[in-house]
C-alpha positions as CSV (number, residue, x, y, z in Angstrom):
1,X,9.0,-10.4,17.6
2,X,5.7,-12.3,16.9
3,X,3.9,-14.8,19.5
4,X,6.3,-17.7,19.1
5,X,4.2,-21.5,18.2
6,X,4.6,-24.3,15.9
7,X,2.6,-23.5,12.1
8,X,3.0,-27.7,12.1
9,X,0.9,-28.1,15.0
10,X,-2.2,-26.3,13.6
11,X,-4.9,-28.0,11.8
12,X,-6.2,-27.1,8.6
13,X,-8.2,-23.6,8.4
14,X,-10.7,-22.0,6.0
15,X,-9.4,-18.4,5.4
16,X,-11.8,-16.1,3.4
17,X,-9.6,-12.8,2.8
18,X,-11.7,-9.4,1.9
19,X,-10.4,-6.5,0.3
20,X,-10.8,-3.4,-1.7
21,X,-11.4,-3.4,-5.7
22,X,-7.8,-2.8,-6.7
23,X,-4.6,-3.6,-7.4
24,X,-3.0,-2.0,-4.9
25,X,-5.2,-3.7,-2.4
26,X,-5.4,-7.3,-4.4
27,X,-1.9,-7.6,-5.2
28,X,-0.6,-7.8,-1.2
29,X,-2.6,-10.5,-0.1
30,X,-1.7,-12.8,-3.1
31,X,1.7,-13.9,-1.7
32,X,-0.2,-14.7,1.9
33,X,-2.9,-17.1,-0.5
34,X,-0.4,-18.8,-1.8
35,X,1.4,-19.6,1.3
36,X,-1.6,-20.4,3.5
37,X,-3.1,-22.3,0.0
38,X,0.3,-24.7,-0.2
39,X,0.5,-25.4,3.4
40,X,-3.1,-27.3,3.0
41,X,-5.7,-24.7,3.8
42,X,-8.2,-22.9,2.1
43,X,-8.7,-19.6,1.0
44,X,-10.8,-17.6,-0.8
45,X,-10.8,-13.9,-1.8
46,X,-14.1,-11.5,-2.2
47,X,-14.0,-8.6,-4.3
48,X,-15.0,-6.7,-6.9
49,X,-16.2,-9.6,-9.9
50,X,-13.9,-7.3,-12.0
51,X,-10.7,-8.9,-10.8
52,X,-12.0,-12.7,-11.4
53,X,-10.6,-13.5,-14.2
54,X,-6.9,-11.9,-12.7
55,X,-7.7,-13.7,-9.6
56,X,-9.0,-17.3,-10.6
57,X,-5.9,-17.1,-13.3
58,X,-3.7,-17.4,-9.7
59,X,-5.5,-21.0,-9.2
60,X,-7.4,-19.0,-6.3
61,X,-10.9,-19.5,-5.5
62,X,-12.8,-16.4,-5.7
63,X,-16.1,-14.9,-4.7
64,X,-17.9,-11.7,-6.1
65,X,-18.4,-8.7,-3.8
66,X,-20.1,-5.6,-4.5
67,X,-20.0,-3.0,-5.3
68,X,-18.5,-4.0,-8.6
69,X,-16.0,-1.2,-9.2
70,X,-11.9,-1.1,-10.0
71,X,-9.9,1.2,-8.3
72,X,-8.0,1.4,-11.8
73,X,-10.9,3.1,-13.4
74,X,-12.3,4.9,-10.8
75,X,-13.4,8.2,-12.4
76,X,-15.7,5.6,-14.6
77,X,-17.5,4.7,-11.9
78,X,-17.3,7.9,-9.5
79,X,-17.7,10.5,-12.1
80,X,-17.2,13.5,-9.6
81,X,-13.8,12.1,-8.2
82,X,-11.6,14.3,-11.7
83,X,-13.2,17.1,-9.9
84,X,-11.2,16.4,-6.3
85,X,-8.3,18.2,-6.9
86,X,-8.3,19.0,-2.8
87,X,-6.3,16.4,-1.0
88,X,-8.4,16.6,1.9
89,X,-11.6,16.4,-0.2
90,X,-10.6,13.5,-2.5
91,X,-9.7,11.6,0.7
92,X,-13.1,12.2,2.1
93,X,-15.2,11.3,-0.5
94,X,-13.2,8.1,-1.1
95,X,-14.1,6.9,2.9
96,X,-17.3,8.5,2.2
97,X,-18.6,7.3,-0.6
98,X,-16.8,4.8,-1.4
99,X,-15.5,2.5,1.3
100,X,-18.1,3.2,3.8
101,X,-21.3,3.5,1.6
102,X,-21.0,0.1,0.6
103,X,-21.1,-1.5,4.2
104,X,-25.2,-1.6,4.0
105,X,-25.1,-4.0,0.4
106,X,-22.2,-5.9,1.3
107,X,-23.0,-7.3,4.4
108,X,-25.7,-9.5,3.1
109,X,-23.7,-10.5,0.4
110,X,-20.5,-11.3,3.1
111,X,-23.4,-13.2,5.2
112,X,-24.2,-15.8,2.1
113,X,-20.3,-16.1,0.8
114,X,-19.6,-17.1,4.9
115,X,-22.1,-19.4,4.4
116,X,-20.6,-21.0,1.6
117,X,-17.6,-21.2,2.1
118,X,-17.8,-21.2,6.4
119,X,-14.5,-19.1,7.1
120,X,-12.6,-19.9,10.4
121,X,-11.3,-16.5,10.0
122,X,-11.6,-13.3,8.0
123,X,-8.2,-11.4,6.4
124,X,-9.9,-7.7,5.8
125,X,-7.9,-5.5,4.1
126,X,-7.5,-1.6,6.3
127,X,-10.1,0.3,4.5
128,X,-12.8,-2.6,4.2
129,X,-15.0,-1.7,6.5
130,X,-17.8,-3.8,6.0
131,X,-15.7,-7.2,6.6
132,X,-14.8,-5.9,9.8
133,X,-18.0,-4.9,10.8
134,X,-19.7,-8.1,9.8
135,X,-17.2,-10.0,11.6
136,X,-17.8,-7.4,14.9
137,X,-21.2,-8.2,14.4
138,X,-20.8,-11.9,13.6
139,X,-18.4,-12.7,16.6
140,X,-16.1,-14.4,13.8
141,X,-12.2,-13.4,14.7
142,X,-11.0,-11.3,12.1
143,X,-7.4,-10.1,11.1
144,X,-6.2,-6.9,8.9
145,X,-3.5,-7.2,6.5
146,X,-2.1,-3.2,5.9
147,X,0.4,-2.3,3.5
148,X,-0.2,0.9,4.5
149,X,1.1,2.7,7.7
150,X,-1.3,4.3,10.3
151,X,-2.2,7.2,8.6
152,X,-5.6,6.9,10.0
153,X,-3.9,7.2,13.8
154,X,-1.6,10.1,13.4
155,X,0.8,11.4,16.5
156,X,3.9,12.9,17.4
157,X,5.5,9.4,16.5
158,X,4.6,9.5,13.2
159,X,3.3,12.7,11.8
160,X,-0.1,13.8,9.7
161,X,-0.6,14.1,6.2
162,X,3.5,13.2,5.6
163,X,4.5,15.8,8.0
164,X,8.3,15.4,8.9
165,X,9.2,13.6,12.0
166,X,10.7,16.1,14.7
167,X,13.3,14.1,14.9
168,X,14.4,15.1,11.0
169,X,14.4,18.3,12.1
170,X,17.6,20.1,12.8
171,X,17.8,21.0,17.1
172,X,17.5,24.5,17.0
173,X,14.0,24.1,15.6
174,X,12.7,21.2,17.2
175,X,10.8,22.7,20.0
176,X,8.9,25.2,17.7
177,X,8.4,22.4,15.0
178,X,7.1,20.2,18.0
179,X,4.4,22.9,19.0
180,X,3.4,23.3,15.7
181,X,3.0,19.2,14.9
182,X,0.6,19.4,18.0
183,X,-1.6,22.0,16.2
184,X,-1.4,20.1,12.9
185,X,-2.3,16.4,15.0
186,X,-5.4,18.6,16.5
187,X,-6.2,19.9,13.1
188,X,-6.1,15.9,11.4
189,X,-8.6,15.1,14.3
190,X,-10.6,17.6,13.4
191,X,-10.4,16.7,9.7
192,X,-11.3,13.1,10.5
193,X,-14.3,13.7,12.3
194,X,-17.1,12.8,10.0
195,X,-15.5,9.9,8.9
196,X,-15.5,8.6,12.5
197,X,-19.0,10.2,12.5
198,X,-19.8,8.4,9.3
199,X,-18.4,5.0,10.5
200,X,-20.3,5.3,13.9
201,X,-23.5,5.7,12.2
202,X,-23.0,2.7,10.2
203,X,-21.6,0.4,13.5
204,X,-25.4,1.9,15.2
205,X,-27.3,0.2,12.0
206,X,-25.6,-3.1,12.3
207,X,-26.5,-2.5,16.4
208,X,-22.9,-2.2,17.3
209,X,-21.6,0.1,19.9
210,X,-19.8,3.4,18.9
211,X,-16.5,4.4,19.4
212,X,-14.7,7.5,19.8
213,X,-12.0,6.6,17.5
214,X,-13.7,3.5,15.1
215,X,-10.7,4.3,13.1
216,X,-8.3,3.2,15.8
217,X,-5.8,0.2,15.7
218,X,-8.0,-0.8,18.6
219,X,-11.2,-1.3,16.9
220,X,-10.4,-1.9,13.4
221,X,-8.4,-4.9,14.2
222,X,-8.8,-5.8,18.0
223,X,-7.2,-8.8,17.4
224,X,-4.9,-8.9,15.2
225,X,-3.1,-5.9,12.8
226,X,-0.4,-7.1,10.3
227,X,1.2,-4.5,8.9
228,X,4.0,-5.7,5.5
229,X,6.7,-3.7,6.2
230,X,9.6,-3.3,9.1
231,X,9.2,-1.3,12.6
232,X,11.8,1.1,11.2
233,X,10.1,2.4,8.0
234,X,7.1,2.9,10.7
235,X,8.9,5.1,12.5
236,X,9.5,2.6,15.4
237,X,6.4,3.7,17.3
238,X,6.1,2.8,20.7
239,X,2.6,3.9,21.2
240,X,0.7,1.1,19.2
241,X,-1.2,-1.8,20.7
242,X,0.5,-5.5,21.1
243,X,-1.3,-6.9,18.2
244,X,0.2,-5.0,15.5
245,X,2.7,-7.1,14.1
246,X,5.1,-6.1,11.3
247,X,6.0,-8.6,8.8
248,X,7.9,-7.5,6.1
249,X,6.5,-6.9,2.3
250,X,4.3,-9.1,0.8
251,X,5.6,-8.6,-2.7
252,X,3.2,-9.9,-6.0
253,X,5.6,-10.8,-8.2
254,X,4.0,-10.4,-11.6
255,X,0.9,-12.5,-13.1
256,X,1.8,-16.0,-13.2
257,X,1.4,-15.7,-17.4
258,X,3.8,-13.0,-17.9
259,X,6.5,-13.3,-20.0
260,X,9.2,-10.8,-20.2
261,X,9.8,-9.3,-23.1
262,X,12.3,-9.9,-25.9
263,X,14.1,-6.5,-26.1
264,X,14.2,-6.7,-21.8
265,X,15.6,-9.7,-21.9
266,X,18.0,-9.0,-24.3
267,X,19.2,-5.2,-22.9
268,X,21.9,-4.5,-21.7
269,X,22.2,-0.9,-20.9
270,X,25.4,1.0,-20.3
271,X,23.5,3.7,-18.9
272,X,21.5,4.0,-15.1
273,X,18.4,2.8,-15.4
274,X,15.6,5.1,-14.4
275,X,12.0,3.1,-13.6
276,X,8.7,5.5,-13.7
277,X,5.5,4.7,-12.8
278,X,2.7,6.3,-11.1
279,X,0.5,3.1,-10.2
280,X,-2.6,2.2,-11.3
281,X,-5.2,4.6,-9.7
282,X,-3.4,8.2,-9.9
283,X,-1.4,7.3,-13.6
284,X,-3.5,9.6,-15.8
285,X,-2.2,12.4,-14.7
286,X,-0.6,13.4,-18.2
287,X,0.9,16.3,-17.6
288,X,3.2,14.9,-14.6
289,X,4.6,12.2,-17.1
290,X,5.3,14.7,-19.6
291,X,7.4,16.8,-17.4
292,X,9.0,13.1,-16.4
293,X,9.8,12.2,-19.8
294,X,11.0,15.5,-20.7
295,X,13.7,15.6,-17.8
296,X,14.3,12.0,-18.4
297,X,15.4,13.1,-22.4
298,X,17.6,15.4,-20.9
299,X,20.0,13.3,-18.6
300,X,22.7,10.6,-20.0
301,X,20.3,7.8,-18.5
302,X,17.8,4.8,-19.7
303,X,14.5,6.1,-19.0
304,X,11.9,3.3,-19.0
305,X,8.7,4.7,-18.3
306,X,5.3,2.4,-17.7
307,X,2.0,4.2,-18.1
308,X,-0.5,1.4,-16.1
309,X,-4.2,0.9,-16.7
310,X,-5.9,3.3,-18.8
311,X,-3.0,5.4,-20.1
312,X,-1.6,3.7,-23.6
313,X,1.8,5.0,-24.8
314,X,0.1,6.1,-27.2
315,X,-0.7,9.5,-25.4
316,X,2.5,10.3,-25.8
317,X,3.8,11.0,-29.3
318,X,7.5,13.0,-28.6
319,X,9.5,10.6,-26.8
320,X,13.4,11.5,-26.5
321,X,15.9,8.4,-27.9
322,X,17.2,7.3,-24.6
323,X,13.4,6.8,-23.2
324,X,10.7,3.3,-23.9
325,X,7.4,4.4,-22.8
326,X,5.0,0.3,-22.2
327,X,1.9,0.3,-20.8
328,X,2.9,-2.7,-18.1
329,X,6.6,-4.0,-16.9
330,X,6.5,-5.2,-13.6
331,X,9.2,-3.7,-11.1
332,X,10.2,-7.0,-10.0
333,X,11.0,-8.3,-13.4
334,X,13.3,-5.4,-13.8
335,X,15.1,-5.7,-10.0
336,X,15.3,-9.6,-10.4
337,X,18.3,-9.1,-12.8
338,X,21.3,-7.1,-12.7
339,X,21.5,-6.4,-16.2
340,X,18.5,-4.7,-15.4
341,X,18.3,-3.2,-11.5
342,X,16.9,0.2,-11.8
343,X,19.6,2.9,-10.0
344,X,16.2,4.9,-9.4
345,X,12.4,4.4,-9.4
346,X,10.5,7.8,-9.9
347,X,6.8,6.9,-8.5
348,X,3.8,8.5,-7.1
349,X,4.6,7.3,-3.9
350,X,2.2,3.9,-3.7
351,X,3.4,2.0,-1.0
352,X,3.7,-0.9,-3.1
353,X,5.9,1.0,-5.0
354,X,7.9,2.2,-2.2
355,X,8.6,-1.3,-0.3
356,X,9.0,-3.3,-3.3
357,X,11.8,-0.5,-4.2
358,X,12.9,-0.5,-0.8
359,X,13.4,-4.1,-0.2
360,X,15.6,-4.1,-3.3
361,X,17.9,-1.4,-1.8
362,X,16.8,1.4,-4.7
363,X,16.4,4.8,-3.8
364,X,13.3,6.7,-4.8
365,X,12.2,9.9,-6.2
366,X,8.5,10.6,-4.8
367,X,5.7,12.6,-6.8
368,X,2.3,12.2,-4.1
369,X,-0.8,12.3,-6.0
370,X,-2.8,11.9,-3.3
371,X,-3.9,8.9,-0.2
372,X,-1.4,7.6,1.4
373,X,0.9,8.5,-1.0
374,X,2.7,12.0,1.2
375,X,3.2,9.9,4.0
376,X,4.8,7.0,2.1
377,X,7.1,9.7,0.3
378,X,8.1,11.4,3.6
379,X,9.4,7.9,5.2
380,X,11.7,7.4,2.0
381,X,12.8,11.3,2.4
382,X,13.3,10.9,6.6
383,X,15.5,7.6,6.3
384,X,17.5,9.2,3.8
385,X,16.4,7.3,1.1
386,X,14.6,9.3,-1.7
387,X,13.4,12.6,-2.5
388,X,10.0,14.3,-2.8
389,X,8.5,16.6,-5.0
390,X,5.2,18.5,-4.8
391,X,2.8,17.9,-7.7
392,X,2.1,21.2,-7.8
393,X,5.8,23.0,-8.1
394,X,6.8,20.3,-10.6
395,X,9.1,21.4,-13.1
396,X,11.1,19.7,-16.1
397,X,14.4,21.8,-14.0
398,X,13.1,20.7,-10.9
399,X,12.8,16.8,-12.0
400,X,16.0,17.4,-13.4
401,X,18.3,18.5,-10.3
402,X,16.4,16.0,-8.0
403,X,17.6,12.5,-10.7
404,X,21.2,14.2,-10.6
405,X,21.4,14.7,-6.8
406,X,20.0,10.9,-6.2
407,X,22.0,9.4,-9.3
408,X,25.0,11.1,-8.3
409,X,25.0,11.3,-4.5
410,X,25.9,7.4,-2.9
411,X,24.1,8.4,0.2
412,X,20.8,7.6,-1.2
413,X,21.5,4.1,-1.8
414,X,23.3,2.9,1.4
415,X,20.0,4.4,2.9
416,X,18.2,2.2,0.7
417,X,20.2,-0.8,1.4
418,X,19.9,0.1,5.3
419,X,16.1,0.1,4.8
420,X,16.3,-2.9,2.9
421,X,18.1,-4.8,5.6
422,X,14.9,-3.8,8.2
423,X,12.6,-5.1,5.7
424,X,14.5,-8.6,4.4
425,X,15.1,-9.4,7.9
426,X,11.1,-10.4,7.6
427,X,9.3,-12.9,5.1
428,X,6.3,-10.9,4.6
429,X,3.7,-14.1,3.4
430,X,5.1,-16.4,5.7
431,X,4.8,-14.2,8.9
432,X,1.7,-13.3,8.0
433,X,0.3,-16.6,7.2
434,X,1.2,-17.7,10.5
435,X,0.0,-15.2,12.8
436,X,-3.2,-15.7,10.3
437,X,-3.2,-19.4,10.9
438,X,-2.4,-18.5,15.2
439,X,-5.5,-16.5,15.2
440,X,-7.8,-18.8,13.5
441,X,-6.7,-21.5,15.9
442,X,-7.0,-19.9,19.1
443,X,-9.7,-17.1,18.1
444,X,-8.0,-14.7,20.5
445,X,-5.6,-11.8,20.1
446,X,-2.2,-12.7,19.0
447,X,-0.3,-10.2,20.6
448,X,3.7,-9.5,20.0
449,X,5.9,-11.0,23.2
450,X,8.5,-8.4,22.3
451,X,9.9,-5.5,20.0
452,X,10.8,-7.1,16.7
């Protein structure tokens, strides 16, 4: 459980939150503005000046951060990134490149906003390193706000790369399977090494000591780690420091000038829904949603499939009857009626994706692309909960057998609605907002009293 105190008895904070430029890192921390921004205090989010308009539309104040990027056009701005086909590489050159090389321009740029706007605390978002740096640097207490899991921090508890657990192994094979992980955990350390060598350089610049793990719980967020999802879709490890804190999902609804669409609103399908989207970053991947829609057009279901940012319908000129192809329905719009509850969501494996699914008791079927995305997909496969596909052996047959076994199989979804009770046992912005508001008041580590 979190550090138990009164949110009433807290005086009103300044809460400048800093995070990545895209939707999958924007949308999470929208929910814990809103909370901390109704209870009386202020916040402010700095980012890309791309997302202003999306952001100031929210009635949040907003501040521009450079590098002026979006996630959701990446290859715009990164040209060589199409050319990363290499898990391992892509990976790299995004802490690289991307989120470290920015730390030298935006810590000026941090230094005049906390002027500004004179934050009792910083809200960083995992990858950010340059807010957490600043903040080392700065003596000014600092929290992280992770959707994601601790890739970053691989063990036995929770294996590399989306490695299964040894625990989802079957007996006979568990001691082998065991000796092998410890290879593959040596191997990740290995891998990870000029990142840490990377962020040590930086940390020696700003005249910060280095670390031999700057990617550790322990040093990216000393104080406080808030991770938006349940102890049981992270594996229940015991090996993580008292001031990570899980919280539940911190789910964006949908812009607050949506409106749903007339044929949604007026469908009433007599077939199992079947949801696809592969996010915002990873969705032009063409050829995966053809092999999607083609096995959708051969099953006696309601495919609805939604392209994202940068991929209009338009691509795709055969579409079978029983499949709509829009650039942009929210998945809560869809689970917040039962006229309209997907029975599956296909995805890329975005963890956004996955809790928002999960929380609504909806089994998955997992395609990784790339980040995070293999060990968010593994978690669904090891609590029973969803299937996962490689990319690369991806076949119309394949997609095929994998919707009939989770369609027709009712395991899938009580391990959904089992996951779903972990995670709804939690109100993601809420929690968060008050071990937020703890920190700012007593600038010291807010660590857990018990196992939540």
């Amino acid at each position: 459980m979190v550090a138990q105190f009164s949110p009433s008895s807290l005086s009103l904070q300044r809460v400048l939150f800093v995070t990545e430029p895209g939707m999958g890192h924007v949308h999470p921390v929208l929910p814990v503005m809103h909370n901390l921004q109704a209870r009386g205090h202020a916040v402010a989010l700095a980012t890309s000046q791309l997302y202003q308009e999306r952001i100031e539309r929210e009635g949040l104040p907003f501040y521009p951060l450079g590098p002026h990027y979006s996630e959701e056009r990446l290859e715009e701005f990164f040209p060589l990134i199409r050319y990363l086909r290499i898990h391992y590489l892509r990976v790299s050159y995004d802490f690289l490149r991307i989120f470290m090389a920015s730390i030298p321009t935006r810590i000026p740029e941090l230094r005049q906003i906390t002027q500004v706007f004179r934050p009792r605390v910083v809200v960083a978002g995992p990858l950010t390193f340059a807010a957490q740096l600043f903040c080392e640097q700065q003596v000014l207490p600092w929290a992280v706000l992770s959707p994601m899991t601790h890739f970053m921090s691989p063990s036995l508890y929770a294996p590399p790369a989306g490695f299964p657990r040894v625990e989802a192994m079957p007996a006979v094979l568990r001691l082998p399977y065991r000796l092998g992980l410890k290879g593959a955990l040596r191997a990740a350390t290995t891998l990870m090494a000029p990142w840490r060598f990377a962020l040590n350089r930086y940390r020696r610049q700003l005249g910060l000591p280095p670390h031999a793990d700057p990617l550790s719980p322990q040093v990216v967020a000393p104080s406080l780690l808030i991770h938006t999802c349940s102890r049981e879709y992270d594996y229940n490890r015991p090996d993580l420091p008292p001031q990570v804190h899980y919280v539940g999902p911190s789910v964006w609804d949908r812009p607050i000038d949506w409106e749903v669409p007339r044929w949604l609103a007026n469908m009433s399908p007599n077939k199992p829904l079947v949801y696809v989207t592969l996010g915002s970053v990873f969705n032009t991947r063409l050829s995966v949603f053809r092999k999607i829609i083609r096995a959708l057009g051969q099953l006696d279901i309601f495919g609805l499939v939604v392209t994202g940012p940068g991929c209009p319908p338009d691509l795709f000129s055969t579409v079978p009857s029983n499949v709509r192809i829009e650039s942009y329905i929210p998945q809560t719009a869809l689970q917040a009626e039962p006229k309209t509850r997907p029975a599956l969501i296909i995805s890329h494996g975005g963890v956004n994706t996955v809790l928002t699914a999960l929380s609504d008791g909806i089994p998955l079927l997992c395609i990784p692309l790339g980040a995070d995305q293999p060990d968010n997909a593994q978690r669904c496969v090891d609590a029973g909960a969803g299937l996962r596909l490689d990319r690369r052996l991806l076949t119309t047959a394949r997609l095929k057998r994998a919707i009939h076994t989770l369609l027709s199989q009712d395991s899938f979804t009580r391990q959904a609605e089992q996951m779903q009770r972990t995670l709804r046992r939690h109100n993601g912005p809420e929690e968060a907002a008050n071990l937020i508001l703890r920190l700012a008041e007593t600038r010291t580590a807010v660590h857990r009293t018990s196992l939540d």
